[in-house]
C-alpha positions, -999 to 999 in steps of 0.1 A, spaced: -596 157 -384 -563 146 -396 -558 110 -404 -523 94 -404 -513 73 -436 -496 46 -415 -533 44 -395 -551 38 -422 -526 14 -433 -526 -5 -395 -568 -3 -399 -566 -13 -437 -541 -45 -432 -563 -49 -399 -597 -53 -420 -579 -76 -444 -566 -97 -417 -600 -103 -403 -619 -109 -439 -592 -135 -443 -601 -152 -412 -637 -147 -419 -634 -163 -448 -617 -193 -439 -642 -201 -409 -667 -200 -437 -654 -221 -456 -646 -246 -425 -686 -243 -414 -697 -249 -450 -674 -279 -448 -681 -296 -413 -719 -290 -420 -728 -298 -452 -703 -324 -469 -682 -336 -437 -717 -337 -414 -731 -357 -442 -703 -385 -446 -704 -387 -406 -742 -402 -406 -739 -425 -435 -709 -435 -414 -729 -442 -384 -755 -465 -402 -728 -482 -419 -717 -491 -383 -746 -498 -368 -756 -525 -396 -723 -541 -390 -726 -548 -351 -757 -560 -356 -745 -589 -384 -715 -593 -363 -739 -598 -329 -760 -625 -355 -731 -645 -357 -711 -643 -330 -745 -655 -313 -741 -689 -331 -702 -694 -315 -706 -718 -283 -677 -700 -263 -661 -664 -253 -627 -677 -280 -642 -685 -307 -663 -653 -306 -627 -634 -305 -618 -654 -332 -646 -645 -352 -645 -609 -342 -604 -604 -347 -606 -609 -387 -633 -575 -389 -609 -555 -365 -591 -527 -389 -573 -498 -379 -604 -476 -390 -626 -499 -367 -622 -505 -328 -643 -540 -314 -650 -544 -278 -666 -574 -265 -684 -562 -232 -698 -582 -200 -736 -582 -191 -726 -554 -172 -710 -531 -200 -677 -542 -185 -647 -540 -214 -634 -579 -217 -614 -580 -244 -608 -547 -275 -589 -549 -308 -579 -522 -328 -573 -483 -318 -562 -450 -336 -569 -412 -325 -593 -402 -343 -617 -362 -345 -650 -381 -344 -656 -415 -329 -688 -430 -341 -698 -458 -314 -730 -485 -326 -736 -512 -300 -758 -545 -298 -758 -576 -280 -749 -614 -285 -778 -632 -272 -778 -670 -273 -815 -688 -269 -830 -656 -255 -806 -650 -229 -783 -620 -236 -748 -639 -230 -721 -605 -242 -721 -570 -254 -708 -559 -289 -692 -526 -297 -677 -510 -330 -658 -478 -321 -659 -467 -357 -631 -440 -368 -641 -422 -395 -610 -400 -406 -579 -390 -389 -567 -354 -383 -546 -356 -414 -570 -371 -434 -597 -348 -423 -577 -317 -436 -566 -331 -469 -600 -336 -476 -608 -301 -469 -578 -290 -487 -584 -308 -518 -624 -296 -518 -615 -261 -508 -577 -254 -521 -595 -235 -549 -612 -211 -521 -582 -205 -505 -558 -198 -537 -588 -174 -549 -589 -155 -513 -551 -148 -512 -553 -137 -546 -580 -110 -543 -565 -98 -510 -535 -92 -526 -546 -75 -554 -569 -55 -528 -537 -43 -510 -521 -35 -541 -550 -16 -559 -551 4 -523 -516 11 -520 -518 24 -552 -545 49 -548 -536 61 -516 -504 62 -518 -482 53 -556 -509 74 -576 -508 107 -555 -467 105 -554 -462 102 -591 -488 129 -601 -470 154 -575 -438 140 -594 -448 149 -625 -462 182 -615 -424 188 -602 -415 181 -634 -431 207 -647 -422 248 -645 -430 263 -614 -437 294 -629 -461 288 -654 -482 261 -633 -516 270 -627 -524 262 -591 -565 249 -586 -590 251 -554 -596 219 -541 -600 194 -510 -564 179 -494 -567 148 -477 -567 146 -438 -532 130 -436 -495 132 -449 -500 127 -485 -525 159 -484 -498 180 -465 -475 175 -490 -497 182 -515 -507 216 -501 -471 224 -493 -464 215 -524 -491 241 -536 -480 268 -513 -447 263 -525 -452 270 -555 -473 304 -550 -444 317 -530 -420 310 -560 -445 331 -585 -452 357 -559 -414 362 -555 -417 360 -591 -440 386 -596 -423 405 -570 -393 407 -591 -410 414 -623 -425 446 -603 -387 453 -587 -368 457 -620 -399 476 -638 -398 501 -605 -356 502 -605 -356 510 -642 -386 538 -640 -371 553 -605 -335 556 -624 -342 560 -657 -366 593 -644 -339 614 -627 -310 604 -653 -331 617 -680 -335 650 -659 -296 649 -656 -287 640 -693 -307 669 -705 -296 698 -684 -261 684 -688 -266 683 -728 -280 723 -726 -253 732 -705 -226 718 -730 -238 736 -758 -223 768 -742 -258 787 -749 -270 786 -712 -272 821 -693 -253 826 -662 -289 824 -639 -298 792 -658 -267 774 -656 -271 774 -612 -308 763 -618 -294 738 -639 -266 728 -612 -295 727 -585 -318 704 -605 -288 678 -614 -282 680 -579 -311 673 -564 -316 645 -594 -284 629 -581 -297 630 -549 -326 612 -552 -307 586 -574 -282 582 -542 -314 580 -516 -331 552 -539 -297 532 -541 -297 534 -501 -329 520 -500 -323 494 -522 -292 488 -498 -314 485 -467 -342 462 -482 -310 439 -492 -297 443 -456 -331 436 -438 -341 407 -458 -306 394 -455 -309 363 -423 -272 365 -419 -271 398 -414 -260 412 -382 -281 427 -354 -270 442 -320 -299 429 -302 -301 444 -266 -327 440 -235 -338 473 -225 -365 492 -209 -392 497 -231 -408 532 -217 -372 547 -216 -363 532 -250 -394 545 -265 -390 579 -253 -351 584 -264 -365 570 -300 -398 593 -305 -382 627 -285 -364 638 -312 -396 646 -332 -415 661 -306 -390 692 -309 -391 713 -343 -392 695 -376 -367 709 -402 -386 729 -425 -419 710 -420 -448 724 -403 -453 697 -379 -459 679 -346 -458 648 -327 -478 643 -296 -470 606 -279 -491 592 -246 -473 560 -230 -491 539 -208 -466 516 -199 -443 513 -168 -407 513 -158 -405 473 -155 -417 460 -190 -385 451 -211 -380 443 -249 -352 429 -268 -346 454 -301 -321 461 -319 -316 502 -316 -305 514 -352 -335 491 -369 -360 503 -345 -347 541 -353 -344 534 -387 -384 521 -387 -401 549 -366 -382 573 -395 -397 553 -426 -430 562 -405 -425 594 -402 -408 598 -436 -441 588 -452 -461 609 -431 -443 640 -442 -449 632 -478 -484 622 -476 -496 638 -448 -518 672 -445 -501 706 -437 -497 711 -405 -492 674 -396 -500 662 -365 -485 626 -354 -502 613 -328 -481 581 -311 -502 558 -283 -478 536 -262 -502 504 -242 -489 475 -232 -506 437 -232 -503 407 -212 -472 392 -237 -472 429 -260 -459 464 -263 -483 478 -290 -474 516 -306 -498 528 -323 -485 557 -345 -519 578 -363 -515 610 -389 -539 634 -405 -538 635 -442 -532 601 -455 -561 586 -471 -560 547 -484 -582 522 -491 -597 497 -465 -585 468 -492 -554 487 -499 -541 490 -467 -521 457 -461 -507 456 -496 -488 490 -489 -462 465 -468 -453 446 -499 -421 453 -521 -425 483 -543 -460 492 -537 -474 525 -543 -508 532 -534 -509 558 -563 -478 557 -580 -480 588 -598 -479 611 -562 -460 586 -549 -429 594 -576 -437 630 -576 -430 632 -538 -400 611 -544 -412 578 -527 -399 543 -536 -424 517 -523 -397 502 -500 -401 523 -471 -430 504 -454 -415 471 -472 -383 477 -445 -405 485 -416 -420 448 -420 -388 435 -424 -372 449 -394 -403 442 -368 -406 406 -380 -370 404 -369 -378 415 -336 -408 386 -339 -434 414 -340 -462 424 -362 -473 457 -385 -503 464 -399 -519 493 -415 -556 507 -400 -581 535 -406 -584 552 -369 -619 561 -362 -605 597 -351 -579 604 -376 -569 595 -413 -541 566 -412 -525 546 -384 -498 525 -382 -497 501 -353 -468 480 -340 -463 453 -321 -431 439 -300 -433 410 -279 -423 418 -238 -393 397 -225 -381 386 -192 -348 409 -182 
């Protein structure tokens, strides 16, 4: 499952976000309960030992003034005093402030056993402000050392997930392309690993096309250089003037056909170019693909100059199935096919051509006697310049670009080849092209 780099970012910056918050309650609770909890109930005695002195004296004042004098010069504005009726009734307060905790202690004025008032201390212990720079001065050190380790979390993250990969596919870029070894390993699920394997298969196109190049100019310079020596010597014995009548035509035929082949290589150097070229163009037409296939494969069911040969061809489509091809390619490929199964093929050849169609497919299968190839050979005989023995291949003149060019061409009809062993025959070709609406 693929993971996006900007999720795991949102759930990374998430996580942090929460442990930050975490943290802080933490610290609040540690706070409230252990040192602020324990300054709130020495707090509460404190209070409660003061009402009760206060209560002592006011109880020796003869009247309800003089107890408010008394009781006016221990008001504060930490410290609220109520003097209260028999009934709890609020007669007369001094001193108020908002306050988070209000700690309340309470006794009575009693006068020769009778109770004559009620005393209450509203005790404030710390204001708002007061309550937080107290928690801030006990617990600034807490909160410096939590930003600091979630930032260097976030950068030590940002740097493995995301700086460290980067530079190292930097520095790899850096580097030759063609000489860089590429190793097996795990990508990551998410953008970063993408790249990377992009990267990767990049890089094996670049030394395939490489190698692919390497093979090209050894396979130009031994296909030339084989008929041009041919043609330098005959033309050497025929200038020394000691050549017979009767040998100097053989000699004529053989330069011939030498130049021949030359010129048939050259044009199939030309087509590769023109195949593989994208800006190339192509007279693509919609046409009906049983009548199409029939004016393409009817020339060789007649006689095949000087080859003793057939081609037998069973379609199994109908008259309504179209496909968008390009006629000259298409022409051009079924020859390459058939070119190769006259030089490889057994004597007589038989060519036997099966037509189907599919759901979205037409699929032309075209099978030969006489052409044996490997199982693990067979889809390597599509690449550029292969030969699956190069030695008959040469003698019989081929060039490892035919089947190269058929690949070519199909692909730009957005079709497939492949090569297959038919269980009733010795080689098959089979073709795909992709049914449009007319």
């Amino acid at each position: 499952m693929q993971k996006s780099i900007r999720l795991k970012l949102s759930v990374f910056f998430l996580v942090m976000f929460l442990l930050f918050v975490a943290m802080l309650l933490f610290s609040f609770v540690i706070f409230f309960r252990n040192d602020f909890r324990y300054d709130v109930v020495k707090e509460e005695q404190y209070y409660q030992n003061m009402v009760s002195r206060l209560a002592e004296k006011a109880s020796a004042s003869k009247d309800e003034k003089s107890i408010k004098r008394l009781l006016t010069s221990y008001a504060n504005h930490r410290m609220q005093i109520q003097l209260l009726d028999v009934k709890g009734n609020v007669l007369w307060s001094l001193g108020q402030s908002p306050t988070i905790i209000n700690i309340s202690a309470k006794d009575y004025i009693i006068t020769r056993g009778t109770v004559r008032y009620g005393l209450r201390i509203n005790g404030m212990n710390l204001t708002r402000t007061e309550v937080f720079e107290e928690y801030a001065i006990k617990y600034l050190w807490i909160i410096l050392l939590l930003f600091t380790f979630l930032f260097l979390l976030i950068a030590f993250f940002l740097h493995l997930s995301i700086t460290k990969p980067i530079l190292a596919l930097y520095r790899r870029m850096e580097s030759n392309p063609l000489k860089m070894k590429i190793r097996a390993k795990d990508y990551r699920h998410d953008e970063i690993g993408v790249l990377e394997k992009r990267f990767d298969q990049m890089i094996n196109r670049l030394q395939t096309v490489d190698r692919q190049q390497q093979t090209m100019l050894a396979a130009i310079s031994h296909d030339l250089k084989t008929p041009l020596t041919s043609i330098i010597t005959y033309t050497e014995r025929l200038s020394s003037g000691k050549v017979s009548d009767q040998k100097k035509q053989h000699y004529f035929e053989v330069i011939g056909r030498k130049a021949d082949d030359i010129r048939d290589l050259i044009d199939k150097f030309q087509d590769a170019a023109l195949v593989t070229d994208l800006n190339a163009p192509a007279d693509f037409q919609i046409v009906t693909a049983s009548e199409f296939w029939q004016s393409v494969l009817e020339p060789y069911t007649e006689e095949w100059d000087g080859v003793d040969a057939k081609l037998e061809y069973d379609s199994k489509i109908d008259n309504t199935q179209t496909v968008r091809v390009d006629a000259s390619l298409i022409n051009r490929l079924i020859a390459n096919i058939m070119g190769n199964a006259i030089k490889y093929g057994a004597r007589p050849l038989i060519v036997h051509v099966y037509i189907t169609q599919s759901h979205n497919d037409i699929k032309v299968k075209i099978e030969n006697n006489g052409m044996q190839v490997p199982e693990e050979k067979l889809q390597l005989l599509f690449d550029r310049f292969y030969r699956g023995e190069p030695s008959r291949s040469r003698e019989k003149g081929g060039s490892g670009l035919g089947l190269f060019i058929c690949r070519e061409i199909i692909e730009k009809h957005e079709g497939s080849i492949r090569a297959y062993k038919p269980w009733n025959n010795d080689f098959g070709i089979e073709l795909k092209l992709p049914i449009v609406n007319s």
